[in-house]
TILUMMAR-928516 format. One record per residue (C-alpha): residue in one letter; chain; x, y, z. Coordinates in nm, 3 decimals. Layout:
REM TILUMMAR-928516
NODE   dose   kefi      east     north        up
NODE      A      A         X         Y         Z
...
//
This chain:
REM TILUMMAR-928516
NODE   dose   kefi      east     north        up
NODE      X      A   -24.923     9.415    -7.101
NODE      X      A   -25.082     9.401    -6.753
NODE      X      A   -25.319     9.559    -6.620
NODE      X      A   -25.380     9.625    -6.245
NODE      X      A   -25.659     9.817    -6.104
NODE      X      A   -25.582    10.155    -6.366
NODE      X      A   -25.246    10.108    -6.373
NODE      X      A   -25.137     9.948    -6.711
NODE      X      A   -24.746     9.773    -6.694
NODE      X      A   -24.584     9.790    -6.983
NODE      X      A   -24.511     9.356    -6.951
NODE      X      A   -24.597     9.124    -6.673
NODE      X      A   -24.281     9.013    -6.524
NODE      X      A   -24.276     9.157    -6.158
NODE      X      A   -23.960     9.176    -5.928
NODE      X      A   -24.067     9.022    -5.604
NODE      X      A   -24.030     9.169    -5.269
NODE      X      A   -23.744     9.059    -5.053
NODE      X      A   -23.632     9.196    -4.739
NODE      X      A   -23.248     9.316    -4.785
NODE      X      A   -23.246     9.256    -5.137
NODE      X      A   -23.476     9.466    -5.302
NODE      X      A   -23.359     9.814    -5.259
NODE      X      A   -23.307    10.159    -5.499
NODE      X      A   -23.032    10.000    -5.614
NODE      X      A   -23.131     9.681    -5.726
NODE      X      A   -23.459     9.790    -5.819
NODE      X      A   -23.315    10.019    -6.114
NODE      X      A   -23.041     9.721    -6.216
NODE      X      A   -23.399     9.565    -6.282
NODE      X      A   -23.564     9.780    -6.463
NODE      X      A   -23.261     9.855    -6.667
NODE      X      A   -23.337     9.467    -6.755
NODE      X      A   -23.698     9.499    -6.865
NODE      X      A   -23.842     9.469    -6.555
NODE      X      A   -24.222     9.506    -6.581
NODE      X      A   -24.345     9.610    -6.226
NODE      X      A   -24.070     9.609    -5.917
NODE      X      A   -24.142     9.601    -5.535
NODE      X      A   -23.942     9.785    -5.224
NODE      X      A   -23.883     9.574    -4.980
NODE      X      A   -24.128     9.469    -4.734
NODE      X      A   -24.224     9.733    -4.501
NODE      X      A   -24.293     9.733    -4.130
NODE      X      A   -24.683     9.908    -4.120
NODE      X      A   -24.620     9.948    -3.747
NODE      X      A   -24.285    10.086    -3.781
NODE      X      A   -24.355    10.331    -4.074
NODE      X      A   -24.673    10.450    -3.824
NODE      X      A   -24.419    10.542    -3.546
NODE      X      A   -24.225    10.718    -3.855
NODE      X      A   -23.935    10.529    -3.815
NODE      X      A   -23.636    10.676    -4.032
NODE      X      A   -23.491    10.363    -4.149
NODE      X      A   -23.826    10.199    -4.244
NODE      X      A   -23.927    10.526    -4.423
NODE      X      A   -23.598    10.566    -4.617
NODE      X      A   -23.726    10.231    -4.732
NODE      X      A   -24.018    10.419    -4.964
NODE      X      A   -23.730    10.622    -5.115
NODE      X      A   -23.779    10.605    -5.504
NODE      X      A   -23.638    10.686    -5.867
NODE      X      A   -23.855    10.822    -6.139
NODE      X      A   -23.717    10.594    -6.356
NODE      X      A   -23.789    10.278    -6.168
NODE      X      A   -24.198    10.355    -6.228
NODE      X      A   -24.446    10.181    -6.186
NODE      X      A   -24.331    10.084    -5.811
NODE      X      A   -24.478     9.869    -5.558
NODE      X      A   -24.461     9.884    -5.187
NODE      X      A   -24.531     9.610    -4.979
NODE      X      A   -24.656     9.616    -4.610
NODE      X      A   -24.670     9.337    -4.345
NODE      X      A   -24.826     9.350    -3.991
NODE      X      A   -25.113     9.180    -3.818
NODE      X      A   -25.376     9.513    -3.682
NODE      X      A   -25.612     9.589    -3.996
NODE      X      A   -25.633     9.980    -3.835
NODE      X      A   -25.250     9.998    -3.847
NODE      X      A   -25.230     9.856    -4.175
NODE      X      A   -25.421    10.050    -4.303
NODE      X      A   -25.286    10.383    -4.121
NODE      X      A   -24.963    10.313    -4.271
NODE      X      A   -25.133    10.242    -4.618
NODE      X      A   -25.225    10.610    -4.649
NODE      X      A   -24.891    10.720    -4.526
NODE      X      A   -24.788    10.493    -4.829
NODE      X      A   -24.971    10.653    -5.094
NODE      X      A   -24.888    11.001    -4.984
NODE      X      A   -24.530    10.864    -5.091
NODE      X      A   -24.659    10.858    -5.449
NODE      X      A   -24.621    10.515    -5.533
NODE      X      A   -24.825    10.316    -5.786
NODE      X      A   -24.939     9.983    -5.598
NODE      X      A   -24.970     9.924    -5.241
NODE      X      A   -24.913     9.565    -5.168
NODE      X      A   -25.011     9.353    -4.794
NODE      X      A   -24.784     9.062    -4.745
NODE      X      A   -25.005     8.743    -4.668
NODE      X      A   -24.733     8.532    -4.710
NODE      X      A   -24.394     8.571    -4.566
NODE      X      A   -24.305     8.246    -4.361
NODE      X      A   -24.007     8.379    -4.189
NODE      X      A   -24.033     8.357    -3.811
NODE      X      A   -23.972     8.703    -3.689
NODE      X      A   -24.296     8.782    -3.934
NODE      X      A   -24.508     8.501    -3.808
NODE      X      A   -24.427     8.581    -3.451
NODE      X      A   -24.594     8.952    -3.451
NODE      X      A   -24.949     8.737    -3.596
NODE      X      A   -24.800     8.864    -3.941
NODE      X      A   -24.735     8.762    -4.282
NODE      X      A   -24.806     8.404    -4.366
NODE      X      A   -24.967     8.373    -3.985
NODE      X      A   -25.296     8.557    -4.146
NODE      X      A   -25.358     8.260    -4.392
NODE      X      A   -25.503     8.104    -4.037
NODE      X      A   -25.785     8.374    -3.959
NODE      X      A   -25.939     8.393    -4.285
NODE      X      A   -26.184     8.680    -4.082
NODE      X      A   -25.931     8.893    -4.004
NODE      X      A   -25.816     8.884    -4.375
NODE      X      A   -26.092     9.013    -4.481
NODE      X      A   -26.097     9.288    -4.183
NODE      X      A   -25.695     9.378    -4.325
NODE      X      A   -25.841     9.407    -4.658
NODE      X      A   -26.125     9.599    -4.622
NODE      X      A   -25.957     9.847    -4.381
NODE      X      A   -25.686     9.939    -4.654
NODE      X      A   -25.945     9.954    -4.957
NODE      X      A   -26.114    10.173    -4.713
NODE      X      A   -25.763    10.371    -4.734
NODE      X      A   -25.612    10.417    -5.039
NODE      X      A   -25.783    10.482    -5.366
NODE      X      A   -25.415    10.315    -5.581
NODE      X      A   -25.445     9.984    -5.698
NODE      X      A   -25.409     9.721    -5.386
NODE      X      A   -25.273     9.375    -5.395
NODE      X      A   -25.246     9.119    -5.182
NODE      X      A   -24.953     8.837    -5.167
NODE      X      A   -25.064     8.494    -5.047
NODE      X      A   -24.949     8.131    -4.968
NODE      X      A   -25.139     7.814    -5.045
NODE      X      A   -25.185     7.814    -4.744
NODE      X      A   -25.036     7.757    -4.351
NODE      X      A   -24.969     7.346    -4.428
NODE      X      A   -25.062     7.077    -4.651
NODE      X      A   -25.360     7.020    -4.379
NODE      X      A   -25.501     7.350    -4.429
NODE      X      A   -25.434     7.525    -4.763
NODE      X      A   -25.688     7.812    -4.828
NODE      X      A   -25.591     7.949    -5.128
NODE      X      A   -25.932     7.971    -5.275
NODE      X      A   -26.112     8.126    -4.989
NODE      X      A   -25.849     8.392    -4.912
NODE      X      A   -25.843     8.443    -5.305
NODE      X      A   -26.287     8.489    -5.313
NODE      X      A   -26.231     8.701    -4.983
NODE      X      A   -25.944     8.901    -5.201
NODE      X      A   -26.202     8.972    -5.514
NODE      X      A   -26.469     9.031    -5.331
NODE      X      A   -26.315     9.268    -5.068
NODE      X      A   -26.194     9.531    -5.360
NODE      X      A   -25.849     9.381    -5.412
NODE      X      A   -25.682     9.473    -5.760
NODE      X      A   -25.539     9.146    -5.799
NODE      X      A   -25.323     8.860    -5.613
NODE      X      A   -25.034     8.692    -5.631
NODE      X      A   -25.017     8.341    -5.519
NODE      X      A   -24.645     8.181    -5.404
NODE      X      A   -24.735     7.795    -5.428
NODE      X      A   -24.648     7.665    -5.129
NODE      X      A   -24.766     7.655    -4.793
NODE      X      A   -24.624     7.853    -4.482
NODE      X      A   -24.418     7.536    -4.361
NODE      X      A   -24.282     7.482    -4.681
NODE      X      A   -24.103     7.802    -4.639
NODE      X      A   -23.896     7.802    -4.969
NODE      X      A   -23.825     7.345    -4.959
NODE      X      A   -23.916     7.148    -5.176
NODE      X      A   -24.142     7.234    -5.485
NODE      X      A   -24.409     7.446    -5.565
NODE      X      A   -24.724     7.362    -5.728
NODE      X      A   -24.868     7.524    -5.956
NODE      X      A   -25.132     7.385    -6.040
NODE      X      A   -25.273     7.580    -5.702
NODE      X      A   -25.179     7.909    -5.952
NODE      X      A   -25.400     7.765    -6.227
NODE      X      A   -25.697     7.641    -6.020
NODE      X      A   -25.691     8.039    -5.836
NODE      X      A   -25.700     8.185    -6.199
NODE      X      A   -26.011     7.975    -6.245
NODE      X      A   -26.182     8.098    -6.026
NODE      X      A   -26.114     8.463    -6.038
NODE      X      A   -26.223     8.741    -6.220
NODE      X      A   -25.914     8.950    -6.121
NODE      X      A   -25.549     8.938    -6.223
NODE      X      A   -25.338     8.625    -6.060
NODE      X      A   -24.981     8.661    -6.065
NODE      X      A   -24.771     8.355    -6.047
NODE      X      A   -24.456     8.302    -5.832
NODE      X      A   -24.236     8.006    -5.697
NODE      X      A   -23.949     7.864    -5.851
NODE      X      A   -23.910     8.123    -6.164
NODE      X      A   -23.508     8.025    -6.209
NODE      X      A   -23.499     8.076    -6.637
NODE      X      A   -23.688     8.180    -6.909
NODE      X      A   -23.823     7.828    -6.989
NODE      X      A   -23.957     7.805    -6.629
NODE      X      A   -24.130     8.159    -6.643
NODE      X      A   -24.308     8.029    -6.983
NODE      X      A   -24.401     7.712    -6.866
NODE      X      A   -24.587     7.896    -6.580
NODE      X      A   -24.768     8.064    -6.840
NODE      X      A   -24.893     7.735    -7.004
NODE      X      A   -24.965     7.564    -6.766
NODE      X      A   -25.132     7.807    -6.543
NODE      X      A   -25.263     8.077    -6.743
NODE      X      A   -25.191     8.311    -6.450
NODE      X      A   -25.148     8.674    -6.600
NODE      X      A   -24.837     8.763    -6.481
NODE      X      A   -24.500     8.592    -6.342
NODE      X      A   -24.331     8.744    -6.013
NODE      X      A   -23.971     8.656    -5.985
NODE      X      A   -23.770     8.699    -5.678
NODE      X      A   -23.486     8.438    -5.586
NODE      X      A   -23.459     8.336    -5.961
NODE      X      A   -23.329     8.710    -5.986
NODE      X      A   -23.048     8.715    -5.730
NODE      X      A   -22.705     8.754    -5.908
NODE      X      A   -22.944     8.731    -6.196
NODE      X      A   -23.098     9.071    -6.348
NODE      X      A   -23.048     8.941    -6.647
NODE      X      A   -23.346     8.666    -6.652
NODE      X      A   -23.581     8.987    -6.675
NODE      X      A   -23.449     9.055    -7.057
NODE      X      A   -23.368     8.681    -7.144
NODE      X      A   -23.729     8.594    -7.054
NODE      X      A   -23.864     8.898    -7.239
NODE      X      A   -23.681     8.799    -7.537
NODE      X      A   -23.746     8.446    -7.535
NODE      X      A   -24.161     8.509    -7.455
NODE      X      A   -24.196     8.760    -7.710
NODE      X      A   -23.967     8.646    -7.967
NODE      X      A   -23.878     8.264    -7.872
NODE      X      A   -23.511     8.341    -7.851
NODE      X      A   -23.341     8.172    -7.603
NODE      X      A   -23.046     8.493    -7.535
NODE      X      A   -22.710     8.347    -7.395
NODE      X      A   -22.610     8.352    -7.049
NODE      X      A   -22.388     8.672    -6.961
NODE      X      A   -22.031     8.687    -7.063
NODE      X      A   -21.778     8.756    -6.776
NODE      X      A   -21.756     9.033    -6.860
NODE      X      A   -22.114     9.179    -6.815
NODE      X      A   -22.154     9.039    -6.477
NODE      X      A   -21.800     9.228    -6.426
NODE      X      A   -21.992     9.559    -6.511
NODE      X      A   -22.301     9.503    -6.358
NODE      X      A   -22.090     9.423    -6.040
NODE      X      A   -21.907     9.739    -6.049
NODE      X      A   -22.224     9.954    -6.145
NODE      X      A   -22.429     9.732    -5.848
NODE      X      A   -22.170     9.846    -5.568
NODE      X      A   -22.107    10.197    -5.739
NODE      X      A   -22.515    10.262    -5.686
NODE      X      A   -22.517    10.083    -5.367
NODE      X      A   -22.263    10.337    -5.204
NODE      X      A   -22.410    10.626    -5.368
NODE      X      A   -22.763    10.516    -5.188
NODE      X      A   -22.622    10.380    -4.817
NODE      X      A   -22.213    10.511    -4.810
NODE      X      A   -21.943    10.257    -4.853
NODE      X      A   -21.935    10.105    -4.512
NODE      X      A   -22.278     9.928    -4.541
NODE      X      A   -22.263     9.921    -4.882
NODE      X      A   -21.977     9.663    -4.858
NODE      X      A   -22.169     9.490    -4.607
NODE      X      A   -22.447     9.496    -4.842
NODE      X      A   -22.229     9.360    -5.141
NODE      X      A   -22.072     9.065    -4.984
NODE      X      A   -22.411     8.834    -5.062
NODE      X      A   -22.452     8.985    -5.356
NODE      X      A   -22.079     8.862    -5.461
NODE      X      A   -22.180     8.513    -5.413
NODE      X      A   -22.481     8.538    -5.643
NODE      X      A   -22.344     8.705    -5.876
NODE      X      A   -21.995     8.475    -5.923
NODE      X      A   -22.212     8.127    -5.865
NODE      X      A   -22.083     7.870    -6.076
NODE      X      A   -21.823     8.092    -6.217
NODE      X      A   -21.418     7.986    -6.236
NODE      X      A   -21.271     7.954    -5.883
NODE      X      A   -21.540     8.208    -5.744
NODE      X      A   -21.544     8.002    -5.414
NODE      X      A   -21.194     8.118    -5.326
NODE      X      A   -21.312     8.474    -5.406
NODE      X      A   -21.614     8.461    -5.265
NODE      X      A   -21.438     8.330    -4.909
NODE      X      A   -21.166     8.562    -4.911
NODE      X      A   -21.478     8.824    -4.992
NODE      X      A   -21.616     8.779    -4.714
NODE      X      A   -21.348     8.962    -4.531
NODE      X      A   -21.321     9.223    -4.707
NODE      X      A   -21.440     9.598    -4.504
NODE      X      A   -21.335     9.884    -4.749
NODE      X      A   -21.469    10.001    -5.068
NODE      X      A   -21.123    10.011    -5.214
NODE      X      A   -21.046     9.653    -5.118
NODE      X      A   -21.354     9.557    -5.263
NODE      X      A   -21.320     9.684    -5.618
NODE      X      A   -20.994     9.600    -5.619
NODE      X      A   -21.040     9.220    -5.540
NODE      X      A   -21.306     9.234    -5.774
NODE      X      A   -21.130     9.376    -6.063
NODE      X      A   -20.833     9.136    -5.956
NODE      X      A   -21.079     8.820    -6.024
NODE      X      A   -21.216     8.879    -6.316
NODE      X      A   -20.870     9.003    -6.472
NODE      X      A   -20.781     8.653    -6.371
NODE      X      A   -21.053     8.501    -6.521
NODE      X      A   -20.975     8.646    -6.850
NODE      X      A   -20.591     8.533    -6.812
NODE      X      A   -20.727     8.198    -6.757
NODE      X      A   -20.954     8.159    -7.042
NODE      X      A   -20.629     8.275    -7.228
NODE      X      A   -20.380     8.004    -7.104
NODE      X      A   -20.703     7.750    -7.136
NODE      X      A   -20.746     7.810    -7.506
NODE      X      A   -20.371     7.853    -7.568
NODE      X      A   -20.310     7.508    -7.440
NODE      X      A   -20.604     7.398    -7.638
NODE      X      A   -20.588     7.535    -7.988
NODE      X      A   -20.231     7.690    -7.951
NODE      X      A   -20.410     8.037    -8.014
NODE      X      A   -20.499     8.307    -7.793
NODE      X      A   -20.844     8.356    -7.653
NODE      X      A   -21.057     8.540    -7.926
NODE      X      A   -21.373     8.533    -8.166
NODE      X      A   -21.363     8.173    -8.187
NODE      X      A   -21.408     8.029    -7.907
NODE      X      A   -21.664     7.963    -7.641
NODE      X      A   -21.623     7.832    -7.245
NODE      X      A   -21.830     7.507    -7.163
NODE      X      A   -21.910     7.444    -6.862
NODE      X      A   -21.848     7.079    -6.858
NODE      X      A   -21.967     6.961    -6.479
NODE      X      A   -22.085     7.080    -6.155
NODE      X      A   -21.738     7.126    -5.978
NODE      X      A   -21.625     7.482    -6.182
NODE      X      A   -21.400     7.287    -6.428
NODE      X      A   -21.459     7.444    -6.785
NODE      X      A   -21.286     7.352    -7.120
NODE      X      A   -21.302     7.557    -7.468
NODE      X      A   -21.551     7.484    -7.773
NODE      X      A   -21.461     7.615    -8.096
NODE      X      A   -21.749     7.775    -8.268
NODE      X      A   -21.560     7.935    -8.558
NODE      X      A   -21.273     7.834    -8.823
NODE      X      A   -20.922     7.887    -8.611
//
């Protein structure tokens, strides 16, 4: 269990924030998962001030997807913390200020990861939102803006001592931006120091890497955001393996099949099926990665611009998957695909061949 501010979380594995990605949708597909704690997508504090529409339709929630997170960016501590209270008059459980974002557009406006530069004005964003709200707050940090001027010890004692619930720390600096590795042992040395909770993120890709963060860090809980995409499954695999040291197989075909159809079903439900099409098109190339001749699908995806053409192609691919595993273990064992028989992945290119793992 975590605990943040009075909120207690049933586990602590967290769904990151990420701007397109984490909507209703994909929020619930989550949670259905095991998901601990999951976050809307970062929010525009000016924009949800000048009650945009399309920036408030981003605090639209599900019951079932409690405890939720909302995270706001922007640079003015006043206007942060205006839109803070417009935030928890939504209902939601944590409010959340992104410190950390190292995209460009953000950085311009003197927000997101541009704040790790004016440790002062930090502490002014901080103060004016504890000042705010009354829910648990959070912050969400870098190391820091470069190699030659990581603060993530200062902004962490500003943090605690400024009423913050907790913090999460992504391990690399702002010009990083999501190259190379990061290092941890920047979580570890944070949770040192700190009284309150530190939540881990950076490079979260499997269950092994989400426990080794634990070891070696001691960080109280684990945030995972691109390590999710195509991937709602490492939520359960991770809880299992944590809790119960089981290492749970990869998804069959057949339940990223489902979770596709139920992903794009929800998504046009929440947005219609023009933009939920739109939507889908990344998602199709996350969640096919590394599976049998996805690249051709995932090109000729690409294209497609009605709902109709999109389940269709879908179902299309996968019933070709399962006609190829069929003429692959045919040719192999002279017997039709069945009980005994697993697909190896047996290098980097998408060529497979077929393990028994029974009597034939």
């Amino acid at each position: 269990m975590l605990q943040i501010g009075n909120l207690k979380i049933e586990n602590n594995l967290i769904l990151a924030p990420m701007a397109g990605i984490t909507n209703l949708p994909f929020r619930l597909i989550v949670k259905d998962e095991g998901c601990g704690l999951v976050f809307s997508e970062m929010v525009s504090a000016i924009a949800l001030v000048r009650n945009g529409k399309k920036t408030r339709d981003l605090l639209n929630s599900d019951p079932y997807e409690r405890p939720l997170a909302v995270q706001l960016f922007g640079s003015e501590p006043q206007i942060i913390a205006e839109a803070a209270r417009i935030v928890e008059g939504f209902g939601v459980d944590i409010l959340d200020v992104n410190m950390g974002c190292p995209a460009k557009k953000v950085v311009s406006t003197g927000s997101g990861s541009a704040l790790l530069k004016d440790p002062l004005k930090i502490k002014a964003v901080i103060e004016a939102v504890r000042a705010a709200v009354t829910i648990p707050f959070t912050v969400k940090i870098r190391s820091g803006w470069d190699s030659k001027s990581t603060n993530y010890l200062e902004i962490g004692r500003i943090a605690e001592e400024c009423g913050v619930d907790a913090i999460t720390l992504h391990s690399r600096t702002a010009a990083q931006g999501f190259g190379g590795r990061s290092d941890w042992s920047h979580i570890a040395e944070l949770k040192k120091v700190l009284n309150i909770p530190v939540i881990g993120n950076g490079d979260i890709k499997t269950p092994e890497d989400a426990r080794r963060m634990l070891d070696e860090t001691c960080c109280d809980g684990i945030m995972i955001g691109r390590g999710s995409l195509g991937n709602p499954w490492i939520f359960s695999r991770t809880l299992k393996y944590m809790e119960e040291g089981v290492l749970q197989k990869p998804p069959s075909e057949k339940e990223i099949h489902l979770t596709i159809k139920r992903h794009i079903e929800m998504l046009a439900d929440y947005m219609g099926d023009k933009w939920a099409v739109r939507e889908f098109r990344k998602h199709i190339s996350w969640y096919t990665k590394g599976l049998f001749h996805s690249a051709d699908f995932r090109k000729s995806a690409i294209h497609i611009d009605s709902m109709d053409a999109l389940m269709d192609e879908t179902e299309a691919y996968f019933e070709t998957l399962e006609s190829i595993d069929d003429d692959f273990f045919f040719q192999a064992f002279g017997k039709k695909n069945g009980n005994g028989k697993k697909r190896v992945k047996i290098n980097n290119n998408g060529n497979y061949f077929f393990q028994a793992t029974s009597s034939l």
